[in-house]
DRENTOR-405861 format. One record per residue: residue in three letters; x, y, z of N, C-alpha, C, O in turn; residue number from 1; chain. Coordinates in steps of 0.02 Angstrom, whole numbers, plus 50000, padded with zeros to 5 digits. Layout:
BEGIN
["ALA",[X,Y,Z],[X,Y,Z],[X,Y,Z],[X,Y,Z],NUM,"A"]
...
REM end
This chain:
BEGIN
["UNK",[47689,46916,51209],[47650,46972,51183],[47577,46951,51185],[47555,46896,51167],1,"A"]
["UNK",[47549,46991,51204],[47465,46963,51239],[47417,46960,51145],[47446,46951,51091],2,"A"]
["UNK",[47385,46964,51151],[47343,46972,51078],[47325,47059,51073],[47338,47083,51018],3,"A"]
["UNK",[47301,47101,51120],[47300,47180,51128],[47366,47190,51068],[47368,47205,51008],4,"A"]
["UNK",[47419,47169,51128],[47481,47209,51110],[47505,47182,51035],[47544,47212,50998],5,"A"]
["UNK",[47468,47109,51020],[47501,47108,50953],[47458,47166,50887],[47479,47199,50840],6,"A"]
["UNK",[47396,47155,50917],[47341,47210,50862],[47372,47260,50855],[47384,47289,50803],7,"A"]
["UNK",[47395,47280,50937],[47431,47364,50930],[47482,47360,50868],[47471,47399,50821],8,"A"]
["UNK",[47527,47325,50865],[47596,47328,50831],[47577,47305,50763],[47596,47344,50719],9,"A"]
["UNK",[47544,47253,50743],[47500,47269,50682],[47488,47322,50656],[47518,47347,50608],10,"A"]
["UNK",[47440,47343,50687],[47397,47380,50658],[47476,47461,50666],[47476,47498,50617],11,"A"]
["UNK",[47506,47471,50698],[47544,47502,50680],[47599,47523,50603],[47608,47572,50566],12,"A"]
["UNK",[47624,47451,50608],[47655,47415,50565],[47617,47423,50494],[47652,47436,50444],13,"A"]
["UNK",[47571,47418,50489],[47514,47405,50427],[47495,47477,50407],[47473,47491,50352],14,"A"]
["UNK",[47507,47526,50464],[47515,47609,50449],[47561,47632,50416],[47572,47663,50364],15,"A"]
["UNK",[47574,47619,50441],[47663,47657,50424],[47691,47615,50351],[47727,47646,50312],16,"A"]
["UNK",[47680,47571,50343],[47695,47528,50282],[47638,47553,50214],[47646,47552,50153],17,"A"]
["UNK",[47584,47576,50255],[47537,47591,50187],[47550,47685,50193],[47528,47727,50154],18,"A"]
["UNK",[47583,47695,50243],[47600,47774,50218],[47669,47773,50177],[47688,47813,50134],19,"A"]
["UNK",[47691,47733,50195],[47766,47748,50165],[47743,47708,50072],[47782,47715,50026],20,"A"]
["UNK",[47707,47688,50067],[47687,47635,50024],[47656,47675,49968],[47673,47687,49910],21,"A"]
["UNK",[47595,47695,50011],[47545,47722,49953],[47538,47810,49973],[47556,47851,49930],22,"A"]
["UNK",[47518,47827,50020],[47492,47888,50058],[47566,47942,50026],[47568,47992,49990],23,"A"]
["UNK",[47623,47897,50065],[47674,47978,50037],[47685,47976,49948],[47702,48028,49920],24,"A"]
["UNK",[47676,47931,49921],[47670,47935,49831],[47612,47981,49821],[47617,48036,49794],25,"A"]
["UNK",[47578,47965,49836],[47504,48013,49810],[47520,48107,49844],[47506,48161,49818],26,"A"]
["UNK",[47556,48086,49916],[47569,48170,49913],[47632,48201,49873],[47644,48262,49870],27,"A"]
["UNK",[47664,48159,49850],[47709,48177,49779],[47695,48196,49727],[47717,48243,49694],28,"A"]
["UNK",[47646,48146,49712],[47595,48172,49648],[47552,48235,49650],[47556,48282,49609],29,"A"]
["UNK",[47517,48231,49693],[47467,48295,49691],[47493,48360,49732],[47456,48403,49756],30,"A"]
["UNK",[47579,48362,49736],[47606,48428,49747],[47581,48441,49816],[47525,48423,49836],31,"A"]
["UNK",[47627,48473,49851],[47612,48518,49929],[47638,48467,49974],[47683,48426,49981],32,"A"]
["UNK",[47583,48494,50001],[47614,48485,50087],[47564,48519,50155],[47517,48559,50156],33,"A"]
["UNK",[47598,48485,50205],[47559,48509,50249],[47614,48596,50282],[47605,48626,50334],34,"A"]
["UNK",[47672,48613,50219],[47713,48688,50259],[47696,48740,50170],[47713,48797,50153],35,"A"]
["UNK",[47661,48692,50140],[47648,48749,50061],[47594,48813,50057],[47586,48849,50008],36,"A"]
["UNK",[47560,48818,50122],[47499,48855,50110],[47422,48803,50077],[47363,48809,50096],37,"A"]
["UNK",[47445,48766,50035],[47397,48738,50031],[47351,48684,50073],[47298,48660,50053],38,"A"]
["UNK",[47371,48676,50110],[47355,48614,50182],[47365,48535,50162],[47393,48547,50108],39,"A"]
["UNK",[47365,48496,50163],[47399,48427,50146],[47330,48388,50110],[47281,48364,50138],40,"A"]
["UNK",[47343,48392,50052],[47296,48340,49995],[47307,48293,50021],[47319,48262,49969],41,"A"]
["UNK",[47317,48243,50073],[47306,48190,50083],[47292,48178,50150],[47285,48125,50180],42,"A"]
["UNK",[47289,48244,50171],[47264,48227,50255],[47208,48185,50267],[47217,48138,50306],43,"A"]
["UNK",[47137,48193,50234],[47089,48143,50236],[47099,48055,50231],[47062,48011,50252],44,"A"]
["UNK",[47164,48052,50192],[47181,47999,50160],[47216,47970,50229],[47201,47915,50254],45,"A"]
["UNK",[47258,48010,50252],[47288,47980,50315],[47257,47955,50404],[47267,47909,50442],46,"A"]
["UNK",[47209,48027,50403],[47124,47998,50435],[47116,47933,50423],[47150,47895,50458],47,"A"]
["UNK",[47095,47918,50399],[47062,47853,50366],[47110,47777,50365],[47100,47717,50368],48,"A"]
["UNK",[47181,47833,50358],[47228,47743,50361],[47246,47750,50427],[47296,47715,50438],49,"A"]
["UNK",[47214,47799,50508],[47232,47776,50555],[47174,47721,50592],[47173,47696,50648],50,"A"]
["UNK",[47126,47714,50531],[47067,47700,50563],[47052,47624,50526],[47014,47582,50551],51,"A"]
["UNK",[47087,47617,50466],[47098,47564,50423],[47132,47527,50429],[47122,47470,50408],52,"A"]
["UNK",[47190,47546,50465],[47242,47500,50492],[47220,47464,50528],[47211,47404,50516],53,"A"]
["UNK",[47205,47497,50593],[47157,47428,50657],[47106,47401,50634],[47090,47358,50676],54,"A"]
["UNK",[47054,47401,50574],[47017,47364,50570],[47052,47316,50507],[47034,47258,50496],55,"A"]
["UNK",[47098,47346,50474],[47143,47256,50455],[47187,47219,50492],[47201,47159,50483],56,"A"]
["UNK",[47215,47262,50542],[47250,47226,50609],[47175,47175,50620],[47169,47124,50586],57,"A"]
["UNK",[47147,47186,50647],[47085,47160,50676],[47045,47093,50618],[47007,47047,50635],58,"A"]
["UNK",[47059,47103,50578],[47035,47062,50515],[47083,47011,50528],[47079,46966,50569],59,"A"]
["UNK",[47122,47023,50494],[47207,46980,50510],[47201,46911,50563],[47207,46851,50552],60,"A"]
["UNK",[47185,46951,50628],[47222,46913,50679],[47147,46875,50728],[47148,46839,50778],61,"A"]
["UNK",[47086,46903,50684],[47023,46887,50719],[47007,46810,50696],[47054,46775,50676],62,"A"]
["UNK",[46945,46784,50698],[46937,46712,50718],[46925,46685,50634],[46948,46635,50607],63,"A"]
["UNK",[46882,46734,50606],[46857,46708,50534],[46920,46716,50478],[46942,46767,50452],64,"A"]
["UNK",[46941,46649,50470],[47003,46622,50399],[47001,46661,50353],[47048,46693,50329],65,"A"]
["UNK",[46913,46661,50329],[46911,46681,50269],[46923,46778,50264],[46965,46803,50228],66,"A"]
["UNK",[46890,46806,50296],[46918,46865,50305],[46992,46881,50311],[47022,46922,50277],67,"A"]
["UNK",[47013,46849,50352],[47103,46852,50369],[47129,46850,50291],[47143,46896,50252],68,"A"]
["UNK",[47128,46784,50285],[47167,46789,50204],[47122,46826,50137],[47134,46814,50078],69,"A"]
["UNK",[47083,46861,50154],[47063,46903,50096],[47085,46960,50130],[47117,46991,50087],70,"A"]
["UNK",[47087,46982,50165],[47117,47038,50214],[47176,47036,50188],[47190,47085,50154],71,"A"]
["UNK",[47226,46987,50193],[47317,46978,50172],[47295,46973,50105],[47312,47024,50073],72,"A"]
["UNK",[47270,46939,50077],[47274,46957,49980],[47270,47031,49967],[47302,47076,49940],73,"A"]
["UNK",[47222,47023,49995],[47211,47118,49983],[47266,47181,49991],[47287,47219,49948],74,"A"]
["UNK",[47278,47178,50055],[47347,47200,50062],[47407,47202,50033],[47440,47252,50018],75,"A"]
["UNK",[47427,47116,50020],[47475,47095,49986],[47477,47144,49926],[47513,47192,49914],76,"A"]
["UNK",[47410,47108,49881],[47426,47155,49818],[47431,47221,49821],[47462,47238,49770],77,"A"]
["UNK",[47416,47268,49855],[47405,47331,49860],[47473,47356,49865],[47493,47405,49833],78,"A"]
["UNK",[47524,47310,49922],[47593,47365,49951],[47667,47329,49926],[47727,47335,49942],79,"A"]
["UNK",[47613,47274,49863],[47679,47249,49843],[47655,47217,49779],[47645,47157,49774],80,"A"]
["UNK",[47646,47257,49733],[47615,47256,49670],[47696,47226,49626],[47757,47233,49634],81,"A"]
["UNK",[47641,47183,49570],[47723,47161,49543],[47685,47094,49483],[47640,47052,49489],82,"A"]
["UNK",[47734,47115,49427],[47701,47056,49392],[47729,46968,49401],[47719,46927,49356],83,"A"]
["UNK",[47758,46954,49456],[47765,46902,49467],[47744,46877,49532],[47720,46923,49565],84,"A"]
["UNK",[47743,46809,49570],[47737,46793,49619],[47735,46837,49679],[47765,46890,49673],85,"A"]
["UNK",[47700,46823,49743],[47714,46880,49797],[47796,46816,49828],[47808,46756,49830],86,"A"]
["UNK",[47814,46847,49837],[47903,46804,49866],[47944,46847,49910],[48005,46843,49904],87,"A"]
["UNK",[47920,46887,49952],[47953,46897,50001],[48030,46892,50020],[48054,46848,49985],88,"A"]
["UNK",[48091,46927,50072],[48134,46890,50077],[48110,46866,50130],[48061,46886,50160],89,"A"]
["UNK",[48160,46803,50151],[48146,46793,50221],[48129,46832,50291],[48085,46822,50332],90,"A"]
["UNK",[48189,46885,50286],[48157,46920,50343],[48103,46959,50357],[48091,46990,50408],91,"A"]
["UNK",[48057,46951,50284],[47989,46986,50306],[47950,46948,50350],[47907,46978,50383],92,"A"]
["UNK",[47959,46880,50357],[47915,46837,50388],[47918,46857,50476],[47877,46841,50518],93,"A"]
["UNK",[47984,46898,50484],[47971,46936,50561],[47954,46978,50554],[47965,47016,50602],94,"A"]
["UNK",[47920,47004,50505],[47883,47078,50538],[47803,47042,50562],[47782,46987,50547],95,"A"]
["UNK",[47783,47077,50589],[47704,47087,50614],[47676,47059,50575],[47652,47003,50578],96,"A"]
["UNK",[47677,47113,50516],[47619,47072,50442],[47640,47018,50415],[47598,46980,50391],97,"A"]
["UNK",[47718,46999,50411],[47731,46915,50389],[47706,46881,50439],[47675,46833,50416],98,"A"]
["UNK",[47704,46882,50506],[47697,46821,50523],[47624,46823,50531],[47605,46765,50537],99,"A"]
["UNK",[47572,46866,50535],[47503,46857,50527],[47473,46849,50460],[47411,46848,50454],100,"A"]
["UNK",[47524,46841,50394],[47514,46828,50338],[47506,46752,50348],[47456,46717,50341],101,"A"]
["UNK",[47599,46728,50374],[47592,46668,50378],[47571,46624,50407],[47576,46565,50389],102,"A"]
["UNK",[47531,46653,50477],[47478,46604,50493],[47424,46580,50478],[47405,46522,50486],103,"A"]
["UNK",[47385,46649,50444],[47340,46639,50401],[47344,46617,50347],[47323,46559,50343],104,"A"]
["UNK",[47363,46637,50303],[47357,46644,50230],[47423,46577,50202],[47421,46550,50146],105,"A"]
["UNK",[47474,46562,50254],[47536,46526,50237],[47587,46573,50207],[47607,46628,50225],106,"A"]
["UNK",[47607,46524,50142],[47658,46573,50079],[47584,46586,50030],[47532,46554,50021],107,"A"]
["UNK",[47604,46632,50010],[47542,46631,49964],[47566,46614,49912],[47624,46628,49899],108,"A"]
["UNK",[47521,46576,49864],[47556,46546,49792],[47588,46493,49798],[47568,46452,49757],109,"A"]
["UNK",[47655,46462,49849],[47675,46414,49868],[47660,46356,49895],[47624,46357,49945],110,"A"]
["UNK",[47680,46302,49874],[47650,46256,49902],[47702,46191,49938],[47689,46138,49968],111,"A"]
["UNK",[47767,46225,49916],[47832,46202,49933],[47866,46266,49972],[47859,46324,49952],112,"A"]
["UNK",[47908,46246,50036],[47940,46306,50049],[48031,46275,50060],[48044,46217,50077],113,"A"]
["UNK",[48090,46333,50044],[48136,46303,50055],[48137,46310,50149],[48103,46345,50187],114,"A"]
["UNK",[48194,46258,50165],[48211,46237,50234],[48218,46320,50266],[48185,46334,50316],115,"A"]
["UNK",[48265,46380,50231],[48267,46410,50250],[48208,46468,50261],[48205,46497,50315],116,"A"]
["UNK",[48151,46485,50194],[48112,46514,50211],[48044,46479,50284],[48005,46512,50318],117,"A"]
["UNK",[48052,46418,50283],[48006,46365,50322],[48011,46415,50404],[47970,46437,50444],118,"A"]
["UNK",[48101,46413,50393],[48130,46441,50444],[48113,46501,50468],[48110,46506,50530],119,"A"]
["UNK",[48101,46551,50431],[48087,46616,50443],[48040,46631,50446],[48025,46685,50471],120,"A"]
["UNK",[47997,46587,50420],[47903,46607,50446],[47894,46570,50511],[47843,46583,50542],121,"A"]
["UNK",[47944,46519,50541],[47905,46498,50599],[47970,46525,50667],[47968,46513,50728],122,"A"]
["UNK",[48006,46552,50639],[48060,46591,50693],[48115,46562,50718],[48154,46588,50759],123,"A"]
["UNK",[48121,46487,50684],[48210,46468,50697],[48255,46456,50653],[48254,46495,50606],124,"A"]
["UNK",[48307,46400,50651],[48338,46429,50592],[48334,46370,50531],[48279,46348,50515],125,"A"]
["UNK",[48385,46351,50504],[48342,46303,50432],[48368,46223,50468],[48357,46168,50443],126,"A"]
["UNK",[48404,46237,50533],[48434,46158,50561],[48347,46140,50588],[48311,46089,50588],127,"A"]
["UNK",[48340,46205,50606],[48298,46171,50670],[48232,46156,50619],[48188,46118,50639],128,"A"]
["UNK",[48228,46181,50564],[48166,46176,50516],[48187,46071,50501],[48149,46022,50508],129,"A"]
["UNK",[48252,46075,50482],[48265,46004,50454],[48266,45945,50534],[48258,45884,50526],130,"A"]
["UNK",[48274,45965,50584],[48246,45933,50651],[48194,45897,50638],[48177,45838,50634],131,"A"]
["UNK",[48165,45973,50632],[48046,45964,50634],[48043,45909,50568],[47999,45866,50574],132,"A"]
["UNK",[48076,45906,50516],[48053,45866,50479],[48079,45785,50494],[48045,45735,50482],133,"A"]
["UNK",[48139,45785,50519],[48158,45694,50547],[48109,45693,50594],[48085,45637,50600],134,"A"]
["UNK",[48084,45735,50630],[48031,45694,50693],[47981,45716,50664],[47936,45730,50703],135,"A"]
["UNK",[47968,45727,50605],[47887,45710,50576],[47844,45778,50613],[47785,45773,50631],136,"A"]
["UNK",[47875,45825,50618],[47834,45881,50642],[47823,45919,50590],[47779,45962,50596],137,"A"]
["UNK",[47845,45916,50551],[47839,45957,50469],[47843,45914,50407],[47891,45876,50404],138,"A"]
["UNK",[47803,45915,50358],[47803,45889,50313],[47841,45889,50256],[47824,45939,50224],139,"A"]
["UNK",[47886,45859,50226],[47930,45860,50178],[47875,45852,50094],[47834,45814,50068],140,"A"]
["UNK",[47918,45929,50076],[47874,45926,50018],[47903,45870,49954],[47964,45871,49948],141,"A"]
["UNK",[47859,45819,49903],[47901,45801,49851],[47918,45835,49816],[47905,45801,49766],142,"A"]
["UNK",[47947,45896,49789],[47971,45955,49736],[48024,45959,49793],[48072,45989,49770],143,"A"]
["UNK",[48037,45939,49863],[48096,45986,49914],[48068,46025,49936],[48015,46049,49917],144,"A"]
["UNK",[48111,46043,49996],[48077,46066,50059],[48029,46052,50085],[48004,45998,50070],145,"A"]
["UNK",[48003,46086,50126],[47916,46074,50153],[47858,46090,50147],[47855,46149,50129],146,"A"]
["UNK",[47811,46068,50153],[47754,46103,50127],[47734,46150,50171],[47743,46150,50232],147,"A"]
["UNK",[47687,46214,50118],[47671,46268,50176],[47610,46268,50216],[47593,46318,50248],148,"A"]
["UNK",[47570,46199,50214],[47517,46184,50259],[47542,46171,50309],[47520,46203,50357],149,"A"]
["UNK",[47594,46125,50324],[47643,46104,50378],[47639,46163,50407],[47603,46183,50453],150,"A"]
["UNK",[47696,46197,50364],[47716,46249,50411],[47641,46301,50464],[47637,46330,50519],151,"A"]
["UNK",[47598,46287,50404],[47528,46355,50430],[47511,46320,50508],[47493,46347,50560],152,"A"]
["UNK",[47528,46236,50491],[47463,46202,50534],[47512,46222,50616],[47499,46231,50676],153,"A"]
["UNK",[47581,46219,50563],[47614,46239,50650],[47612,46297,50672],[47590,46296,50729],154,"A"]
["UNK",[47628,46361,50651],[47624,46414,50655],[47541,46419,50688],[47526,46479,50692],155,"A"]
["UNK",[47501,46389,50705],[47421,46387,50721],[47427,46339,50767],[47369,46318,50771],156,"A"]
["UNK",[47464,46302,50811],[47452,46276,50853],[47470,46329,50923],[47530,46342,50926],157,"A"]
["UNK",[47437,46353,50964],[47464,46407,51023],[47532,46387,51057],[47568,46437,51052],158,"A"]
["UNK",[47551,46359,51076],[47613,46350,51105],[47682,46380,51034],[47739,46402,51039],159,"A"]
["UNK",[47644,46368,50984],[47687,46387,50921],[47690,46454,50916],[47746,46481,50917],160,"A"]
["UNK",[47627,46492,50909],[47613,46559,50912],[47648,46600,50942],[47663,46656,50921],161,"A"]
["UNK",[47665,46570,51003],[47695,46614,51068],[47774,46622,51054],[47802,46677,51054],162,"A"]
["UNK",[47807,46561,51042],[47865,46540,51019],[47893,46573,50950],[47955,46578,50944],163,"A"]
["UNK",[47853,46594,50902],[47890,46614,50851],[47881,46715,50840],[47893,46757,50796],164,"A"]
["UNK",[47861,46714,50896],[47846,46804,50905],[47916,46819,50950],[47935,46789,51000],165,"A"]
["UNK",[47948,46875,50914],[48017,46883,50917],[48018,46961,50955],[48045,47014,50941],166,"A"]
["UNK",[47967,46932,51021],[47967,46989,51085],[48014,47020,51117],[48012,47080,51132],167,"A"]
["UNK",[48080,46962,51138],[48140,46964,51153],[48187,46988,51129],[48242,46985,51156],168,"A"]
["UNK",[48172,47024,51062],[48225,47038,51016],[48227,47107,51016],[48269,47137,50980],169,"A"]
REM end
């Protein structure tokens, strides 16, 4: 998947997740529709998240760290509000926004990951996570499991990048 085509699917992904998220609640709340006569109270709102999306696709996956992971905090909190930890299941780490979370940003909050989530942010399974750690390709955390710098620093090497995008699937 070239870098274009990953922005595209991002920034798709990051639509549709903040309509289904936030955009269709608010047209629940404020009544109608785009078939009531009244025209859709949130059409402006949806304008704006086709135009908001690619420039956090674009944040995300562009060169500056610090933007990226204030970009994913930001987000994070926004489409997954919660009074505890952000903790994901595993299989979020294949969507689009997990794995440009987890390159950037890592786990957020974590600083230990289990074998199996290690697994799912970098795209194989928890053998091949416990492999990377006997040949010293991943770092074994002392609390267990691994640490999620390990995992970021791999997930950020290009040959890694290419490898854990689940194009084939």
């Amino acid at each position: 998947m070239s870098t274009s085509e990953e922005h595209v699917a991002l920034a798709r992904e990051l639509a549709a997740l903040v309509e289904r998220r936030v955009v269709d609640p608010l047209e629940i709340l404020f009544g109608g529709g785009p078939g009531d006569g009244d025209g859709d109270p949130v059409g402006p709102v949806r304008e704006r998240l086709r135009i908001e999306s690619e420039v956090w696709a674009a944040q995300l996956l562009g060169p500056d760290q610090r933007t990226a992971v204030h970009a994913a905090a930001r987000l994070i909190a926004a489409l997954y509000p919660g009074d505890g930890p952000f903790d994901p299941p595993d299989a979020w780490w294949g969507t689009a926004f997990g794995r440009a979370v987890a390159r950037r940003a890592g786990h957020p909050g974590r600083d230990a990951l289990p074998f199996a989530t290690a697994g799912a942010m970098l795209g194989i399974t928890r053998q091949g996570v416990h492999d990377l750690v006997k040949r010293g390709k991943l770092d074994r955390h002392p609390d267990g499991g691994v640490t999620t710098r390990s995992v970021q620093e791999r997930l950020n090497r290009p040959q890694e990048r290419h490898a854990a995008r689940p194009d084939h699937h």
